[in-house]
C-alpha positions as CSV (number, residue, x, y, z in Angstrom):
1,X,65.3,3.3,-91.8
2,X,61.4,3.1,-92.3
3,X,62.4,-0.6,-94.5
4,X,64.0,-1.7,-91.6
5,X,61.6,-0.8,-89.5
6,X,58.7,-2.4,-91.6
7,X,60.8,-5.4,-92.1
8,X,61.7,-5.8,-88.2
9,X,57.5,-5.6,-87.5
10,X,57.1,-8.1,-90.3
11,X,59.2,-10.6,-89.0
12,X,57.8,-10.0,-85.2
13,X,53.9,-10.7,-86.7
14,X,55.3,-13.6,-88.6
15,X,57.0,-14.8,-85.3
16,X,54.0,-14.0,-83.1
17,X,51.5,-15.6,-85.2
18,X,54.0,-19.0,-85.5
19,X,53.6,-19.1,-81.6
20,X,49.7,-18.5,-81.5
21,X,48.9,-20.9,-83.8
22,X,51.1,-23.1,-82.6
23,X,49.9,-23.1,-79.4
24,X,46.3,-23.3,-81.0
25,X,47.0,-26.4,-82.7
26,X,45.4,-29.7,-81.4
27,X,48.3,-32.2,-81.6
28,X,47.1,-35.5,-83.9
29,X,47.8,-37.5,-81.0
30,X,44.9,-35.5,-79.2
31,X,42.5,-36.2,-82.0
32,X,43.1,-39.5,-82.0
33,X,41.9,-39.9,-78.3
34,X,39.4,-37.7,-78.8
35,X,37.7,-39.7,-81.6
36,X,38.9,-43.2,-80.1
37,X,36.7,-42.3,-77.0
38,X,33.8,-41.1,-79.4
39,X,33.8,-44.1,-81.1
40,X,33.5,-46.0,-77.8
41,X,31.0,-44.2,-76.9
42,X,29.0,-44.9,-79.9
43,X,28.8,-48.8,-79.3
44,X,27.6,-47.6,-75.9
45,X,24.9,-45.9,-77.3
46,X,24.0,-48.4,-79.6
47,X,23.8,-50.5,-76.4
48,X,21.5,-48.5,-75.0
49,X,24.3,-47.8,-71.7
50,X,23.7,-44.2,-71.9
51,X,25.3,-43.1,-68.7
52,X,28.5,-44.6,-69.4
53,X,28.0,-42.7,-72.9
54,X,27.8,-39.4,-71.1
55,X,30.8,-40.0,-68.9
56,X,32.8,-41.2,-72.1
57,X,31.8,-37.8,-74.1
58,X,32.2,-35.7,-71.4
59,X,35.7,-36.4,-71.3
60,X,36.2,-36.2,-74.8
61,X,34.6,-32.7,-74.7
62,X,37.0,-31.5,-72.1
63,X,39.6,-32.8,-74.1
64,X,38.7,-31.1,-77.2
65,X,36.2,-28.4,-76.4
66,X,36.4,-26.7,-80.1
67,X,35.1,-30.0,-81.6
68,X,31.3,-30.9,-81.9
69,X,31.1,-34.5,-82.2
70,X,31.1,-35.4,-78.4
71,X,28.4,-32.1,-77.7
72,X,26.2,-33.5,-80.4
73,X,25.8,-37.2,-79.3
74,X,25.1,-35.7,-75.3
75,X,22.3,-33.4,-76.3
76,X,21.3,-36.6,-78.4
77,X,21.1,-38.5,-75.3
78,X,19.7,-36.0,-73.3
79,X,16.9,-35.1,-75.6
80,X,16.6,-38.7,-75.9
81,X,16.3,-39.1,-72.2
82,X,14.1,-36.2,-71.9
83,X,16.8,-33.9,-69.9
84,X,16.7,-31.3,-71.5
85,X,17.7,-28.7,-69.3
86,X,20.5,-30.4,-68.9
87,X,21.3,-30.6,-72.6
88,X,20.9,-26.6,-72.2
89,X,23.0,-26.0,-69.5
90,X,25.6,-28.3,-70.8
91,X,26.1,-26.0,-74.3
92,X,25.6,-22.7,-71.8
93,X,28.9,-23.8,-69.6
94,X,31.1,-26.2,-71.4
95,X,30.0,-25.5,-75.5
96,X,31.4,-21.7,-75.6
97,X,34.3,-22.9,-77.7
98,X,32.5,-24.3,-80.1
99,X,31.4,-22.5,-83.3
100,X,28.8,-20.4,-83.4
101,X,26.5,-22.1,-85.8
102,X,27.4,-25.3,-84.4
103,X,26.2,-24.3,-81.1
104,X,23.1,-22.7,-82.9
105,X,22.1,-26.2,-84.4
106,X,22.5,-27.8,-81.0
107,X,20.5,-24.9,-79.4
108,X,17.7,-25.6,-82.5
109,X,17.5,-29.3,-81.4
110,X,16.8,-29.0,-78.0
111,X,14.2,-26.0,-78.9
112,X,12.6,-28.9,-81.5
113,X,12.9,-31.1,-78.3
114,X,10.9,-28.5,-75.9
115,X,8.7,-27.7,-78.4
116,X,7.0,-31.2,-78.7
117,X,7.1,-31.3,-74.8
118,X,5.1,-28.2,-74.9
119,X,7.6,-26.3,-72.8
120,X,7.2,-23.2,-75.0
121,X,8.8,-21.0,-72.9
122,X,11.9,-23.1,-72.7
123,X,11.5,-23.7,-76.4
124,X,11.4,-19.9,-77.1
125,X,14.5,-19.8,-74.8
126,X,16.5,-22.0,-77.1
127,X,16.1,-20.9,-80.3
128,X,16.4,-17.3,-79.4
129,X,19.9,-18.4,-78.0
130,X,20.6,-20.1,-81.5
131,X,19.4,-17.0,-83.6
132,X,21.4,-14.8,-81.4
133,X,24.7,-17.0,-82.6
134,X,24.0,-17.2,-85.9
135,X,21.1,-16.1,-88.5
136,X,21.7,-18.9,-90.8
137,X,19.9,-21.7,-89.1
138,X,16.6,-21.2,-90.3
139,X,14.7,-23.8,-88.5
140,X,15.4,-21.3,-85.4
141,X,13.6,-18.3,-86.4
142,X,10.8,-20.9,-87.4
143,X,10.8,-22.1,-84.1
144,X,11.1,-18.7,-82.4
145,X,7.6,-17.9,-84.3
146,X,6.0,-21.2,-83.6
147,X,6.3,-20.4,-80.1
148,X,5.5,-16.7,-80.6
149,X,2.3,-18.5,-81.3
150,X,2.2,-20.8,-78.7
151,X,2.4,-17.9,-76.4
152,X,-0.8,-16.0,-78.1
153,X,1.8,-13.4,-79.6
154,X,-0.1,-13.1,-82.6
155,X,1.7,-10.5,-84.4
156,X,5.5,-11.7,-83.0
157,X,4.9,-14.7,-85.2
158,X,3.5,-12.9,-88.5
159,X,6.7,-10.5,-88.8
160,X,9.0,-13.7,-88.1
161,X,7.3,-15.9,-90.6
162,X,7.9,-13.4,-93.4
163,X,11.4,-14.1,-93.2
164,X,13.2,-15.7,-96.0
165,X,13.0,-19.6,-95.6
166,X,13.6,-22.1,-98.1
167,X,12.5,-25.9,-98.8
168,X,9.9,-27.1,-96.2
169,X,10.6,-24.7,-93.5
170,X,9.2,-21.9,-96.4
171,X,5.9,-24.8,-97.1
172,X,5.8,-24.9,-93.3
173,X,5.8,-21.2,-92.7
174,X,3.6,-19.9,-95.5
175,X,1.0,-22.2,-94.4
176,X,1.1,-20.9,-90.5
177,X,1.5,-17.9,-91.7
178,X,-2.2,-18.7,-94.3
179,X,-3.8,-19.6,-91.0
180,X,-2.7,-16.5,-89.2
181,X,-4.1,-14.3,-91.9
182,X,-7.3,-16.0,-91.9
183,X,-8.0,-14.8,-88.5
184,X,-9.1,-11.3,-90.0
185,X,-8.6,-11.9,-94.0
186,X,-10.4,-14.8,-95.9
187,X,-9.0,-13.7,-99.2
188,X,-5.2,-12.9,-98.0
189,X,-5.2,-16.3,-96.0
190,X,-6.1,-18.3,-99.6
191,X,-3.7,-16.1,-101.6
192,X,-1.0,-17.0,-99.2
193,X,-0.7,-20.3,-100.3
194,X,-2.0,-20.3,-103.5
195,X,0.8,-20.8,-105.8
196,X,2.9,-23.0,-103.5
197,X,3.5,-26.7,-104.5
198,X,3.3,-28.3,-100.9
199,X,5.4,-31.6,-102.0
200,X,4.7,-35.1,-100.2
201,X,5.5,-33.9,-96.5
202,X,3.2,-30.5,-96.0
203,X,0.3,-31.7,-98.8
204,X,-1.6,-33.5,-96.9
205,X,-2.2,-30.5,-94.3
206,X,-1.8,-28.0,-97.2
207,X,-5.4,-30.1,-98.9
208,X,-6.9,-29.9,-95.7
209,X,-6.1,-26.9,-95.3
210,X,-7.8,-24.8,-98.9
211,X,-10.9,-27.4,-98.7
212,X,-11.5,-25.9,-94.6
213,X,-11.2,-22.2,-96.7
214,X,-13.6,-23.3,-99.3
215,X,-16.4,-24.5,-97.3
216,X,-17.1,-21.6,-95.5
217,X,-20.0,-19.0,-96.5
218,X,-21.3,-15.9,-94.9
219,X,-22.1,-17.0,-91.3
220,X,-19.6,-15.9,-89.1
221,X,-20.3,-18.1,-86.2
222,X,-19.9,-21.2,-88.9
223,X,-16.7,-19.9,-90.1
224,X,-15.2,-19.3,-87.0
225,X,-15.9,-23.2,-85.4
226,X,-15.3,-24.2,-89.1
227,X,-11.4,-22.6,-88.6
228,X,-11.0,-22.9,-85.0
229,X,-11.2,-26.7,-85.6
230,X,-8.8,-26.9,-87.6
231,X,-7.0,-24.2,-85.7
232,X,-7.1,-27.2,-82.7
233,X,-6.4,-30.2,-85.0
234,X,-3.7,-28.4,-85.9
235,X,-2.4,-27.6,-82.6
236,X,-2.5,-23.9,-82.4
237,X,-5.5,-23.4,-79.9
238,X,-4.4,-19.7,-79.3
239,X,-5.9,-18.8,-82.8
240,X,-9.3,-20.9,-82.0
241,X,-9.1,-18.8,-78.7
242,X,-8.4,-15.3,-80.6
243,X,-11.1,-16.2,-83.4
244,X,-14.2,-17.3,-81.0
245,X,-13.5,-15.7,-77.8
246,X,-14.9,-12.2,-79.3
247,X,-18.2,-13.8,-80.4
248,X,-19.2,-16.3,-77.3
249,X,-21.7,-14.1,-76.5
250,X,-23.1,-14.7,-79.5
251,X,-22.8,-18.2,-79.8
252,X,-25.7,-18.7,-77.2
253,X,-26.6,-22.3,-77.6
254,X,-24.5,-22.7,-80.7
255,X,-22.8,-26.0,-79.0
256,X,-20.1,-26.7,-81.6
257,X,-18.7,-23.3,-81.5
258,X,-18.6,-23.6,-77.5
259,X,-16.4,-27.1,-77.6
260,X,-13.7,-26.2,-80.0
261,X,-13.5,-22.8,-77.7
262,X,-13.6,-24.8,-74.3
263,X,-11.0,-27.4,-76.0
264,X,-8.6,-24.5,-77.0
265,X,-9.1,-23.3,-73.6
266,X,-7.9,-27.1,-72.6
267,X,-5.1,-27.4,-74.8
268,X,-3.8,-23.9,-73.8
269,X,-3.7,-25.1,-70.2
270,X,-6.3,-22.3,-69.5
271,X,-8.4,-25.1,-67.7
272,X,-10.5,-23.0,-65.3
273,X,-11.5,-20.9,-68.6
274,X,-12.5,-24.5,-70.6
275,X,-14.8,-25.5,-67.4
276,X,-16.3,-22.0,-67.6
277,X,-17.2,-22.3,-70.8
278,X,-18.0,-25.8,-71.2
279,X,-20.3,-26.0,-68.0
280,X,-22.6,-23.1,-68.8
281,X,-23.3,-25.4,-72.4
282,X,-26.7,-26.7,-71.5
283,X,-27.5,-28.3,-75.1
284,X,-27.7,-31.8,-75.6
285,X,-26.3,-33.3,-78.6
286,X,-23.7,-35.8,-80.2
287,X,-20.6,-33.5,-78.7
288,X,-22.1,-34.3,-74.9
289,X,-19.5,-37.1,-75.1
290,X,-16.1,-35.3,-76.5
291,X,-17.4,-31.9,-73.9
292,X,-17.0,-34.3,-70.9
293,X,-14.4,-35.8,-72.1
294,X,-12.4,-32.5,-72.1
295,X,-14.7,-31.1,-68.6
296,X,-12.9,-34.6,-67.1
297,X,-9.1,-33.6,-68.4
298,X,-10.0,-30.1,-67.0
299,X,-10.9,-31.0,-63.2
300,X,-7.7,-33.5,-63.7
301,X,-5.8,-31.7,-64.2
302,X,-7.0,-29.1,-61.6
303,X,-6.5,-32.1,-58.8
304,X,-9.9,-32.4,-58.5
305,X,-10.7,-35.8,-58.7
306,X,-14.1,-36.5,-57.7
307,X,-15.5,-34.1,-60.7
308,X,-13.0,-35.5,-62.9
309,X,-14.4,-39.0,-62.4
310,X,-17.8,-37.7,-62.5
311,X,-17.3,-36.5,-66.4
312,X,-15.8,-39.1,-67.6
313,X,-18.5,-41.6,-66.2
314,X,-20.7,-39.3,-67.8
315,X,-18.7,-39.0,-71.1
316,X,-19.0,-42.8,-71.3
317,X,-22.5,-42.9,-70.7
318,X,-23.6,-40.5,-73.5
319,X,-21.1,-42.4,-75.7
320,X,-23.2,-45.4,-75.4
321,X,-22.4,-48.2,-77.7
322,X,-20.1,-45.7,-79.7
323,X,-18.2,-44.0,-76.7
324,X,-14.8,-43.5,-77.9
325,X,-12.1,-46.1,-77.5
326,X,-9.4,-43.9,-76.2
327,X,-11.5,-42.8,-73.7
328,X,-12.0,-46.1,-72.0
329,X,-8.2,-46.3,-71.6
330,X,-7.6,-42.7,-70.3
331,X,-9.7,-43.3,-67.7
332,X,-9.0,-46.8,-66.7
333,X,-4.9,-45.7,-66.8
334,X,-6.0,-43.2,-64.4
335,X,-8.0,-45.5,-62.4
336,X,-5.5,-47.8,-62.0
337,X,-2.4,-45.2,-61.5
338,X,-5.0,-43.8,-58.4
339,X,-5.4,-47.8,-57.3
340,X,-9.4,-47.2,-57.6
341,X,-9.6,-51.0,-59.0
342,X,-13.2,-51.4,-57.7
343,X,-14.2,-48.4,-60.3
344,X,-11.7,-49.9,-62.6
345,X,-14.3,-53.0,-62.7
346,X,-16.8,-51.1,-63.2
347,X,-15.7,-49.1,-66.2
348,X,-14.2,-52.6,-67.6
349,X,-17.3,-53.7,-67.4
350,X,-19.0,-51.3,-69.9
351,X,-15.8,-51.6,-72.3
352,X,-16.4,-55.4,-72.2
353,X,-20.0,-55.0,-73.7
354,X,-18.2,-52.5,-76.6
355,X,-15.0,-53.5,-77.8
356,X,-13.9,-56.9,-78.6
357,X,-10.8,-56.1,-78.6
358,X,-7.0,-57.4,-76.9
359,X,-6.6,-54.8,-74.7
360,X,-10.0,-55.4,-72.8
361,X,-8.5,-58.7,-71.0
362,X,-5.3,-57.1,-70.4
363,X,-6.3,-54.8,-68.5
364,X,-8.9,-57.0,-66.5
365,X,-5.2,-58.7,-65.3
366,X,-3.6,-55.2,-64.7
367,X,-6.5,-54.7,-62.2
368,X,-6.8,-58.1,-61.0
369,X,-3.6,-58.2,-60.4
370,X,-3.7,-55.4,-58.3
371,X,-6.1,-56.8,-56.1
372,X,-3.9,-60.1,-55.7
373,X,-7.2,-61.8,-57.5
374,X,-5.0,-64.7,-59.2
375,X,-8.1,-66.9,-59.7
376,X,-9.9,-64.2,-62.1
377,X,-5.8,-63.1,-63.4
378,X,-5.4,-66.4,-64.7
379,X,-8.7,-66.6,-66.3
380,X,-8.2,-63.4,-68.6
381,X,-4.8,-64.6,-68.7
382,X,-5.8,-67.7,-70.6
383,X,-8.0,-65.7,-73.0
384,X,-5.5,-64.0,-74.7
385,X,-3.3,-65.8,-77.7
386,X,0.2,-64.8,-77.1
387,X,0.9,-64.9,-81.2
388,X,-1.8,-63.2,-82.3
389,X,-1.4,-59.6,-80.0
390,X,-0.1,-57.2,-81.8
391,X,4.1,-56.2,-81.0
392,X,2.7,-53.1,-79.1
393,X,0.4,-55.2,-76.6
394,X,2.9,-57.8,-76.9
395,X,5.3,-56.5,-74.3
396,X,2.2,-55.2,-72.1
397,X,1.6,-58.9,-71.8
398,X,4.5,-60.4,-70.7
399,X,5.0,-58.0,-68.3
400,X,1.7,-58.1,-66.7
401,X,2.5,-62.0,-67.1
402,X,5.9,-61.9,-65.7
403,X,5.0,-60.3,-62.7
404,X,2.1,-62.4,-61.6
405,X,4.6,-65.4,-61.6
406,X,7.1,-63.8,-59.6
407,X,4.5,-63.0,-56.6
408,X,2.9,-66.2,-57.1
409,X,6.9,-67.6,-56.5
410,X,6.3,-69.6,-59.6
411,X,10.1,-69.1,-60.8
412,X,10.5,-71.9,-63.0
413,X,7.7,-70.2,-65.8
414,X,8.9,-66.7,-65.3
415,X,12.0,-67.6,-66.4
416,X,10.2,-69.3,-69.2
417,X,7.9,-66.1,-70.0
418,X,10.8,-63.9,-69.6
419,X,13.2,-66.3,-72.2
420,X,10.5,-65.3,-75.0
421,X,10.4,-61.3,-73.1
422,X,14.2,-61.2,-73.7
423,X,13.7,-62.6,-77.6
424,X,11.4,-60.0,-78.1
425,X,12.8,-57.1,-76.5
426,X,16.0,-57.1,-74.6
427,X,16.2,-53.8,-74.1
428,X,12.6,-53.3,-72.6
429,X,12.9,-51.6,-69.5
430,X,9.7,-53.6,-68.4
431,X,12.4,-56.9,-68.9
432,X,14.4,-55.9,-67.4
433,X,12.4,-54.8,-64.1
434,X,11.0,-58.4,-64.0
435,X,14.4,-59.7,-64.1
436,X,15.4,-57.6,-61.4
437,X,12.5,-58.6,-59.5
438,X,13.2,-62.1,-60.2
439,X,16.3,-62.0,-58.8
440,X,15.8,-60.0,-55.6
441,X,13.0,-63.0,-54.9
442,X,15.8,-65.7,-55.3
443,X,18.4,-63.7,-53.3
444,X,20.7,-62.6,-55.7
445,X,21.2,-59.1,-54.8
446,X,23.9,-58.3,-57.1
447,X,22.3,-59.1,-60.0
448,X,18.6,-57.7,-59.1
449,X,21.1,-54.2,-58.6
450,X,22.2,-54.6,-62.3
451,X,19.3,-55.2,-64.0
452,X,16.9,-52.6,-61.9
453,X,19.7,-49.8,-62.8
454,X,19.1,-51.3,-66.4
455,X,15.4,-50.5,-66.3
456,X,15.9,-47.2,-65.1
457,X,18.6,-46.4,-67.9
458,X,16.4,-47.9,-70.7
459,X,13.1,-46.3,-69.4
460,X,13.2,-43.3,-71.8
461,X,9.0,-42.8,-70.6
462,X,9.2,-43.2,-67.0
463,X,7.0,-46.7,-67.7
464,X,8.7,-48.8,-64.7
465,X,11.2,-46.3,-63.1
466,X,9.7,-45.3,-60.1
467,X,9.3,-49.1,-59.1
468,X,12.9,-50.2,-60.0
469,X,14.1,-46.9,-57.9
470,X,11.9,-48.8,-54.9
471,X,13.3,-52.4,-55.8
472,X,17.2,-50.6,-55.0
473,X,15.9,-48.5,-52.4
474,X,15.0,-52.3,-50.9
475,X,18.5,-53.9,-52.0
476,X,20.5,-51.1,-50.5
């Protein structure tokens, strides 16, 4: 009886499982679809048509949920695109039958993705999702302490980088974890990365690093600008601001000290703190320049305009002849964005006297342009050799180019200007604005629609969306 009974429930699991798995089983005619849709979608990615991508995928993912091809190639194109809440929510509602560690990979990329945004919250968000699917995707409990560090949670980060990692991510973590330890132990911090062989990738940063633990010596105000520089530099301005916030009373007039403390404050987005600090510096020296530059971000950044301008005049004033180049061209892209073109002259002015350089008359046609000045546009214009800019000014040119011809209804040399645009770039979204453009002028509504929907799906840095958002706003 108990064989018959044993064979009976035998045959019943046998039967059951049959069905399951049956019913479990993606038919090949399924898969097919699935990857000829995914293969589609590919040469629409490679075209750059990224929203008829999406759509493709996303119907390949509801077809096949389990499978991770389509998931992969949308957060692609939303990390791409710089959505990446979307590429979040899309793993939160439609990934769940997905594996676990595939869904932890995806969840590490778009933590990478936050990461660099300096969305460290959101980062820390992601890659705690990913470790709590899987514990074998290293590069999220990297992340996870990264941030941890980000967010000043100093001792978070030390217990996470003691984990075991492998290849870089162990070069990577021993030497965060070396700068951590210098915070309190000298010693500890050099022995931490003593014996490790840093390869091509970290050695660089891993050189830098020992020679910034060599120099120091006994004075503790030294040391600590010495390693909150590099602290900076190295874009962890919490440790700068754990290291030298204890001593500022001592620091008095001890002006280095005060900047890297008021930039951490900066980079930390503690901007009232950085203006506190920075102000009550009274010293002049040879960092008047770089603490003005950073008072300017600072009031910025804090809306306040009028004192923003104020330090960066005066940055560019105690630069003198040596004032730093990027300077110049922070403040003049802010001059321009605000439409100030009158202090835009002005500023061009001094960066005439400085820098022979490309960029100088481009930008006197960005502003004269701006004020509709085609006499003084055409004569920087003509000072600039097409062939000789280099490919990144190249496209700057055209475009500043392009559009003066349009307004000036000179149609017949646009199209000439942007027949060498299109041979350079196709895919600019600045080409493909001026084309727009070009064709709302002559009428041809249609066609303006096309290419200003092109702009916007191309413009992966919000360069020219905004206006090609206005030029359909206009057609429809």
């Amino acid at each position: 009886m108990n064989k018959i009974l044993k064979g009976f429930l035998f045959v019943t699991i046998v039967v059951i499982s049959g069905f399951l798995l049956s019913g479990c089983t993606i038919s090949e005619e399924k898969i097919n679809e699935y990857n000829r849709i995914v293969s589609d979608s590919d040469i629409l990615i490679d075209g750059k048509n990224y929203t008829l991508a999406i759509q493709k995928l996303s119907s390949a993912a509801e077809l096949i949920p389990s499978k991770i091809e389509a998931f992969e190639r949308i957060v692609d194109i939303f990390i791409l695109k710089n959505r990446l809440d979307d590429a979040t929510r899309i793993l939160d509602e439609s990934g769940m039958e997905l594996e676990d560690s595939e869904r932890a990979n995806l969840y590490t990329l778009i933590g990478d993705a936050q990461y660099l945004a300096k969305n460290f919250d959101k980062a820390l968000y992601n890659y705690q999702l990913a470790r709590s699917l899987s514990n074998k995707v290293p590069g999220a409990s990297l992340g996870i302490a990264k941030s941890y560090l980000q967010k000043g949670e100093t001792e978070k980060a030390r217990n996470m980088l003691k984990e075991n990692f492998s290849g870089d991510l162990y070069i990577e973590a021993n030497l965060i974890l070396s700068y951590i330890e210098a915070l309190t132990d000298l010693e500890k911090a050099k022995n931490t990365i003593k014996d490790i062989e840093p390869g091509d990738t970290w050695r660089e940063k891993y050189v830098r690093w020992e020679e910034t633990l060599g120099s120091l010596d006994t004075n503790e105000l030294y040391n600590g600008t010495k390693l909150g520089k590099e602290y900076v530099d190295m874009g962890y301005p919490y440790l700068a601001i754990a290291l030298l916030e204890p001593n500022l009373e001592k620091m008095g007039e001890y002006i280095e000290g005060i900047y890297i403390l008021g930039k951490a404050y900066y980079e930390s987005g503690d901007y009232m703190k950085s203006i506190t600090v920075l102000e009550n510096s009274t010293s002049l020296s040879d960092l008047n320049q770089y603490i003005y530059w950073v008072l300017a971000r600072d009031y910025y950044l804090l809306d306040d305009i009028n004192n923003s301008f104020s330090y960066y005049d005066s940055a560019i004033s105690y630069g003198g002849n040596r004032a730093e180049e990027t300077l110049f061209i922070e403040y003049l892209d802010i001059l321009i964005k605000e439409n100030l073109t009158e202090k835009a002259l002005e500023t061009m002015k001094s960066a005439e006297r400085i820098f022979a350089r490309d960029w100088v008359p481009l930008y006197f046609m960005d502003i004269y342009s701006l004020r509709n000045d085609n006499e003084r546009f055409t004569y920087y214009m003509k000072k600039i050799n097409y062939q000789e800019l280099s490919e990144e000014l190249k496209p700057e040119y055209l475009y500043s180019k392009g559009m003066y011809l349009i307004n000036s209804t000179d149609f017949d040399e646009a199209r000439r200007t942007l027949d060498i645009f299109w041979e350079l770039d196709q895919y600019d979204p600045r080409y493909n604005l001026l084309v727009a453009q070009l064709n709302f002028q002559e009428g041809n509504l249609e066609e303006s629609r096309v290419y200003a929907k092109k702009a916007i799906e191309y413009d992966l840095e919000g360069i020219v969306s905004q206006n090609a958002q206005k030029l359909l706003a206009q057609i429809d």
